[in-house]
C-alpha positions in Angstrom: -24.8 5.9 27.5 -25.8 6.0 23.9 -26.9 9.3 22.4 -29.7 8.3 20.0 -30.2 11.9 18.1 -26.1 11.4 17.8 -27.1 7.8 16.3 -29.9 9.5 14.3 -26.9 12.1 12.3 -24.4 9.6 11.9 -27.2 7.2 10.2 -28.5 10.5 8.0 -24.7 11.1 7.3 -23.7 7.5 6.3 -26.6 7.3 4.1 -26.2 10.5 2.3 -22.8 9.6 1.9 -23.8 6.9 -0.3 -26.8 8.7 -1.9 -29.3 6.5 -1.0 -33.1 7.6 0.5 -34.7 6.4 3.4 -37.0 4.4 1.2 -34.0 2.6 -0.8 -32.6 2.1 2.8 -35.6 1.2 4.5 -36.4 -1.9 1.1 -32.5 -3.6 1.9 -33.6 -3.5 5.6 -37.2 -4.7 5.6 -38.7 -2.1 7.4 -41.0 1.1 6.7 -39.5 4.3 5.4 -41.2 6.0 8.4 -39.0 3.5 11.0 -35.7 4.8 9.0 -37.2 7.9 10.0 -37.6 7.8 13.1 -34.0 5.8 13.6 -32.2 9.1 12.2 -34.3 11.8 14.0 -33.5 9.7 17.1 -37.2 9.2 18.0 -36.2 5.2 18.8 -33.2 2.8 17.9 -33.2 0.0 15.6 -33.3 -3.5 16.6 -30.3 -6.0 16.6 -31.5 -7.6 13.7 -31.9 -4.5 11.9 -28.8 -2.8 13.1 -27.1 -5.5 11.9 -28.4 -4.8 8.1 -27.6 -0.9 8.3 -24.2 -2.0 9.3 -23.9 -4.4 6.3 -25.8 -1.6 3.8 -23.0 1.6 4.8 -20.0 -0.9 5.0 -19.7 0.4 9.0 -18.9 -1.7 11.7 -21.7 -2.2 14.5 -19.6 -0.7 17.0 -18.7 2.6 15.1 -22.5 3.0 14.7 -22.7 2.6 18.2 -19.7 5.0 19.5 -21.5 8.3 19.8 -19.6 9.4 23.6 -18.0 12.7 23.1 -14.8 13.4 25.5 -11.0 14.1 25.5 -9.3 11.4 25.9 -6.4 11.3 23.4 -6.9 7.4 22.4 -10.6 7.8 21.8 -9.8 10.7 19.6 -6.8 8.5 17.9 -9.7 5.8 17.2 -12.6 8.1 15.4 -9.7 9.4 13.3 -8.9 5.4 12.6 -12.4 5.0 12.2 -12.7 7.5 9.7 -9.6 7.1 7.6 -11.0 3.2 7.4 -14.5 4.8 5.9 -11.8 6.5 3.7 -9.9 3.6 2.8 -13.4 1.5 1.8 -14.5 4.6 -0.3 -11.6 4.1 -2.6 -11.7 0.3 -2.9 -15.5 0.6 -3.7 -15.4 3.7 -5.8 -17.2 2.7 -9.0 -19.9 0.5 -6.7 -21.2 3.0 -4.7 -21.8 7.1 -5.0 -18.6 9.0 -6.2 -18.9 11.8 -4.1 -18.2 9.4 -1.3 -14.5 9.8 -1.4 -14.3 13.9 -1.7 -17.1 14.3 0.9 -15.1 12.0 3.5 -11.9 13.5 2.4 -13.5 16.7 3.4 -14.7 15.2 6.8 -10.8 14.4 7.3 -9.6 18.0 6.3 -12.5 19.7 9.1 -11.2 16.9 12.0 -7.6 18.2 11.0 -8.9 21.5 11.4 -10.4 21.4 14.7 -7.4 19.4 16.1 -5.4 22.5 14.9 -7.7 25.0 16.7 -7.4 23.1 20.2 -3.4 23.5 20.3 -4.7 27.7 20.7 -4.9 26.7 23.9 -7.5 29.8 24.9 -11.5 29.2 23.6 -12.5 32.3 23.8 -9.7 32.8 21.1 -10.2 29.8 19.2 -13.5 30.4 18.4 -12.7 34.0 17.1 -10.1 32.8 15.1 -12.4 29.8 14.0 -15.1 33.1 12.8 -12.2 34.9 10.9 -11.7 32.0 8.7 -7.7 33.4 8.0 -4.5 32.8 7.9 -3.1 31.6 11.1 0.8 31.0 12.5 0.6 29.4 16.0 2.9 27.9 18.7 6.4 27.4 19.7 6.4 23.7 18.6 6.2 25.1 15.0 5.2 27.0 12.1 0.8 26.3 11.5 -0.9 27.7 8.5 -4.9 27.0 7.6 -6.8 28.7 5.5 -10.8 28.4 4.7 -9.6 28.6 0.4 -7.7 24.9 1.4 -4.2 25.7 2.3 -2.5 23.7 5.1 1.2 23.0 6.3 2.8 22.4 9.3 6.6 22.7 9.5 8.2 21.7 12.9 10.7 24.3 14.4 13.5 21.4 14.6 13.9 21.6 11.1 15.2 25.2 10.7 18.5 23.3 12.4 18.4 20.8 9.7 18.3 23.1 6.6 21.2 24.9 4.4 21.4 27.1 1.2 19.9 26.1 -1.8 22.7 24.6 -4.7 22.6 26.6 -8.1 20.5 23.3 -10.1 17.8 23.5 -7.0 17.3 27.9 -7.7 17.3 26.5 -11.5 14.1 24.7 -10.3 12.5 27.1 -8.0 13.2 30.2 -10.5 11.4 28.2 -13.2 8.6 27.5 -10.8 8.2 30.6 -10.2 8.1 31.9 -13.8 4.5 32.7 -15.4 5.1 29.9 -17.4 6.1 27.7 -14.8 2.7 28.6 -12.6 1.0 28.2 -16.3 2.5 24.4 -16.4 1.4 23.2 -13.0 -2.1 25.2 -12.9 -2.9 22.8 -15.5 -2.1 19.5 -14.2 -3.5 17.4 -11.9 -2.4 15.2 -8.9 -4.9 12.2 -9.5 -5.0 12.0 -13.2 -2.3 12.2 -16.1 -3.4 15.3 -18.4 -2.5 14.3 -22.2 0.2 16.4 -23.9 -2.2 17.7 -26.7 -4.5 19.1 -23.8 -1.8 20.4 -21.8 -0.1 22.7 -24.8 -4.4 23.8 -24.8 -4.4 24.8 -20.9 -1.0 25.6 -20.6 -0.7 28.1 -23.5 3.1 28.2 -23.1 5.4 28.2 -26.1 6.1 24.7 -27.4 9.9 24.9 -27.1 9.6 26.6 -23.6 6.5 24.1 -22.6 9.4 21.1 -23.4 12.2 22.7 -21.4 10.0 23.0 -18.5 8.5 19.0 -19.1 12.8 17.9 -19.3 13.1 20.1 -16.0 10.3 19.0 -14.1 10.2 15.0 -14.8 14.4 15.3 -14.3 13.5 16.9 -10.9 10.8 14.8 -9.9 7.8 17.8 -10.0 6.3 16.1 -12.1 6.0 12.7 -13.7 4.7 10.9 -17.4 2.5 8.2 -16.8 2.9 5.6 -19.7 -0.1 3.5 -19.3 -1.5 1.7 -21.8 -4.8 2.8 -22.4 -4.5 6.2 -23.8 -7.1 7.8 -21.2 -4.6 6.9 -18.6 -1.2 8.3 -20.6 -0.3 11.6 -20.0 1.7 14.0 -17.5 0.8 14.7 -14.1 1.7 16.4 -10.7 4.8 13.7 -9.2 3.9 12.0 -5.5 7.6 12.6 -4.8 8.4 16.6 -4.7 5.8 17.6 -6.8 3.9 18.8 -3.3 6.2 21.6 -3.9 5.2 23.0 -6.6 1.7 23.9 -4.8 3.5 24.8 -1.8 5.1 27.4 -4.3 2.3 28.7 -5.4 0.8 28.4 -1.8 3.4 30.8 -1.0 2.6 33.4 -3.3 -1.2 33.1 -2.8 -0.5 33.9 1.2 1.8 36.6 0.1 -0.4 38.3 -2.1 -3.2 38.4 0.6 -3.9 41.6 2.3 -4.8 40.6 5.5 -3.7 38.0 8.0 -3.5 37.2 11.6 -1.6 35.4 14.1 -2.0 34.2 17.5 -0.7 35.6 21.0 2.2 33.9 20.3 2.8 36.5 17.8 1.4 39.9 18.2 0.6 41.9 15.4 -2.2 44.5 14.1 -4.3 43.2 11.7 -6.6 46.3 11.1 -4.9 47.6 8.4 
């Protein structure tokens, strides 16, 4: 049975999400402000005809409007995660169209549903929601190593791959040593993942020592940490975090903003104080 107040927030959410008002809705639609309204407080529901329209107006399917039943089952779950990485998908293709906060806000949405699937493998509520309070660092499960943190860390690293590692080679420490240098954490601090930072603004942020700044550039781009983008226009040229290992540089300094925390818990998987 359909939930209307549920049809009411997801309505209110869609249409934030693009940054429109009730009124701007309520003009593509043909209806009174007041009946947008009353749709998203969940005082009524909106005709065929009309539902129709919203469905053309927030780029959403009928039926995901629709789907507000809230249970278990593993392939419903599957599907609103499907659902929402399609919302995701449209909000990229349509970026400069519709409001640009569209794309952060629902890649925020997909970092809180990868959230609470993390806190349902604690397997106890009464400890989830604790945990969920604490907001710290967390290591759970025998399947593998979980780490989530409110600041925006994340990393899952199966227990099957212990099996599959060996030592470091001496170029690979070359790497991670200058990584780990002030100068390295300088160098990736100021570039980005989306967008290539020019060299003239990245001897600015970086304040590293031109000869040093170019050793690091040669070691970086020759291990793939970090790549040049040579586009034409000269807003788009410019160096930038690689798609291909450059994930560990911020693991790296992921690493050393967990060690340098002073508290941290675990779950009873693990037992540990945490008082201190």
């Amino acid at each position: 049975m359909l939930d209307q107040k549920i049809f009411g927030e997801k309505l209110r959410n869609h249409r934030k999400k693009l940054g429109m008002t009730q009124e701007e809705v309520a003009e593509k639609v043909g209806v009174s402000p007041q009946a947008v309204s009353k749709w998203e407080s969940g005082d009524c529901l909106p005709d065929c005809f009309n539902l129709k329209a919203i469905s053309d107006i927030y780029k959403i399917s009928a039926d995901v409007l629709l789907e507000t039943r809230s249970n278990g089952n593993l392939d419903d779950v599957a599907s609103k995660i499907e659902q929402l990485a399609t919302e995701f998908t449209w909000s990229m293709e349509n970026y400069d169209r519709y409001n640009k906060n569209l794309r952060q806000e629902l890649g925020e949405d997909l970092w809180e549903m990868w959230k609470g699937i993390y806190f349902t493998e604690v397997g106890d509520r009464k400890i989830q929601e604790e945990s969920k309070k604490r907001g710290n660092l967390r290591i759970i499960g025998s399947f593998g190593t979980k780490i989530w943190d409110d600041q925006g860390i994340a990393c899952v690293i199966k227990s099957s791959l212990i099996d599959k590692l060996s030592p470091f080679d001496q170029s690979t420490q070359e790497v991670m040593q200058a990584l780990c240098s002030e100068d390295g954490q300088k160098l990736i601090l100021a570039l980005r993942c989306d967008t290539p930072t020019p060299k003239q603004a990245l001897i600015e942020k970086a304040n590293i020592q031109i000869t040093r700044l170019n050793e690091l550039l040669l070691l970086f781009i020759e291990n793939r940490i970090i790549e040049f983008s040579d586009d034409n226009a000269p807003e788009y040229k410019g160096y930038m975090i690689s798609g291909h290992c450059g994930i560990v540089a911020y693991m790296v300094l992921s690493a050393m903003y967990i060690l340098d925390k002073k508290k941290y818990e675990v779950s009873q998987f693990i037992k540990i104080s945490t008082d201190e």
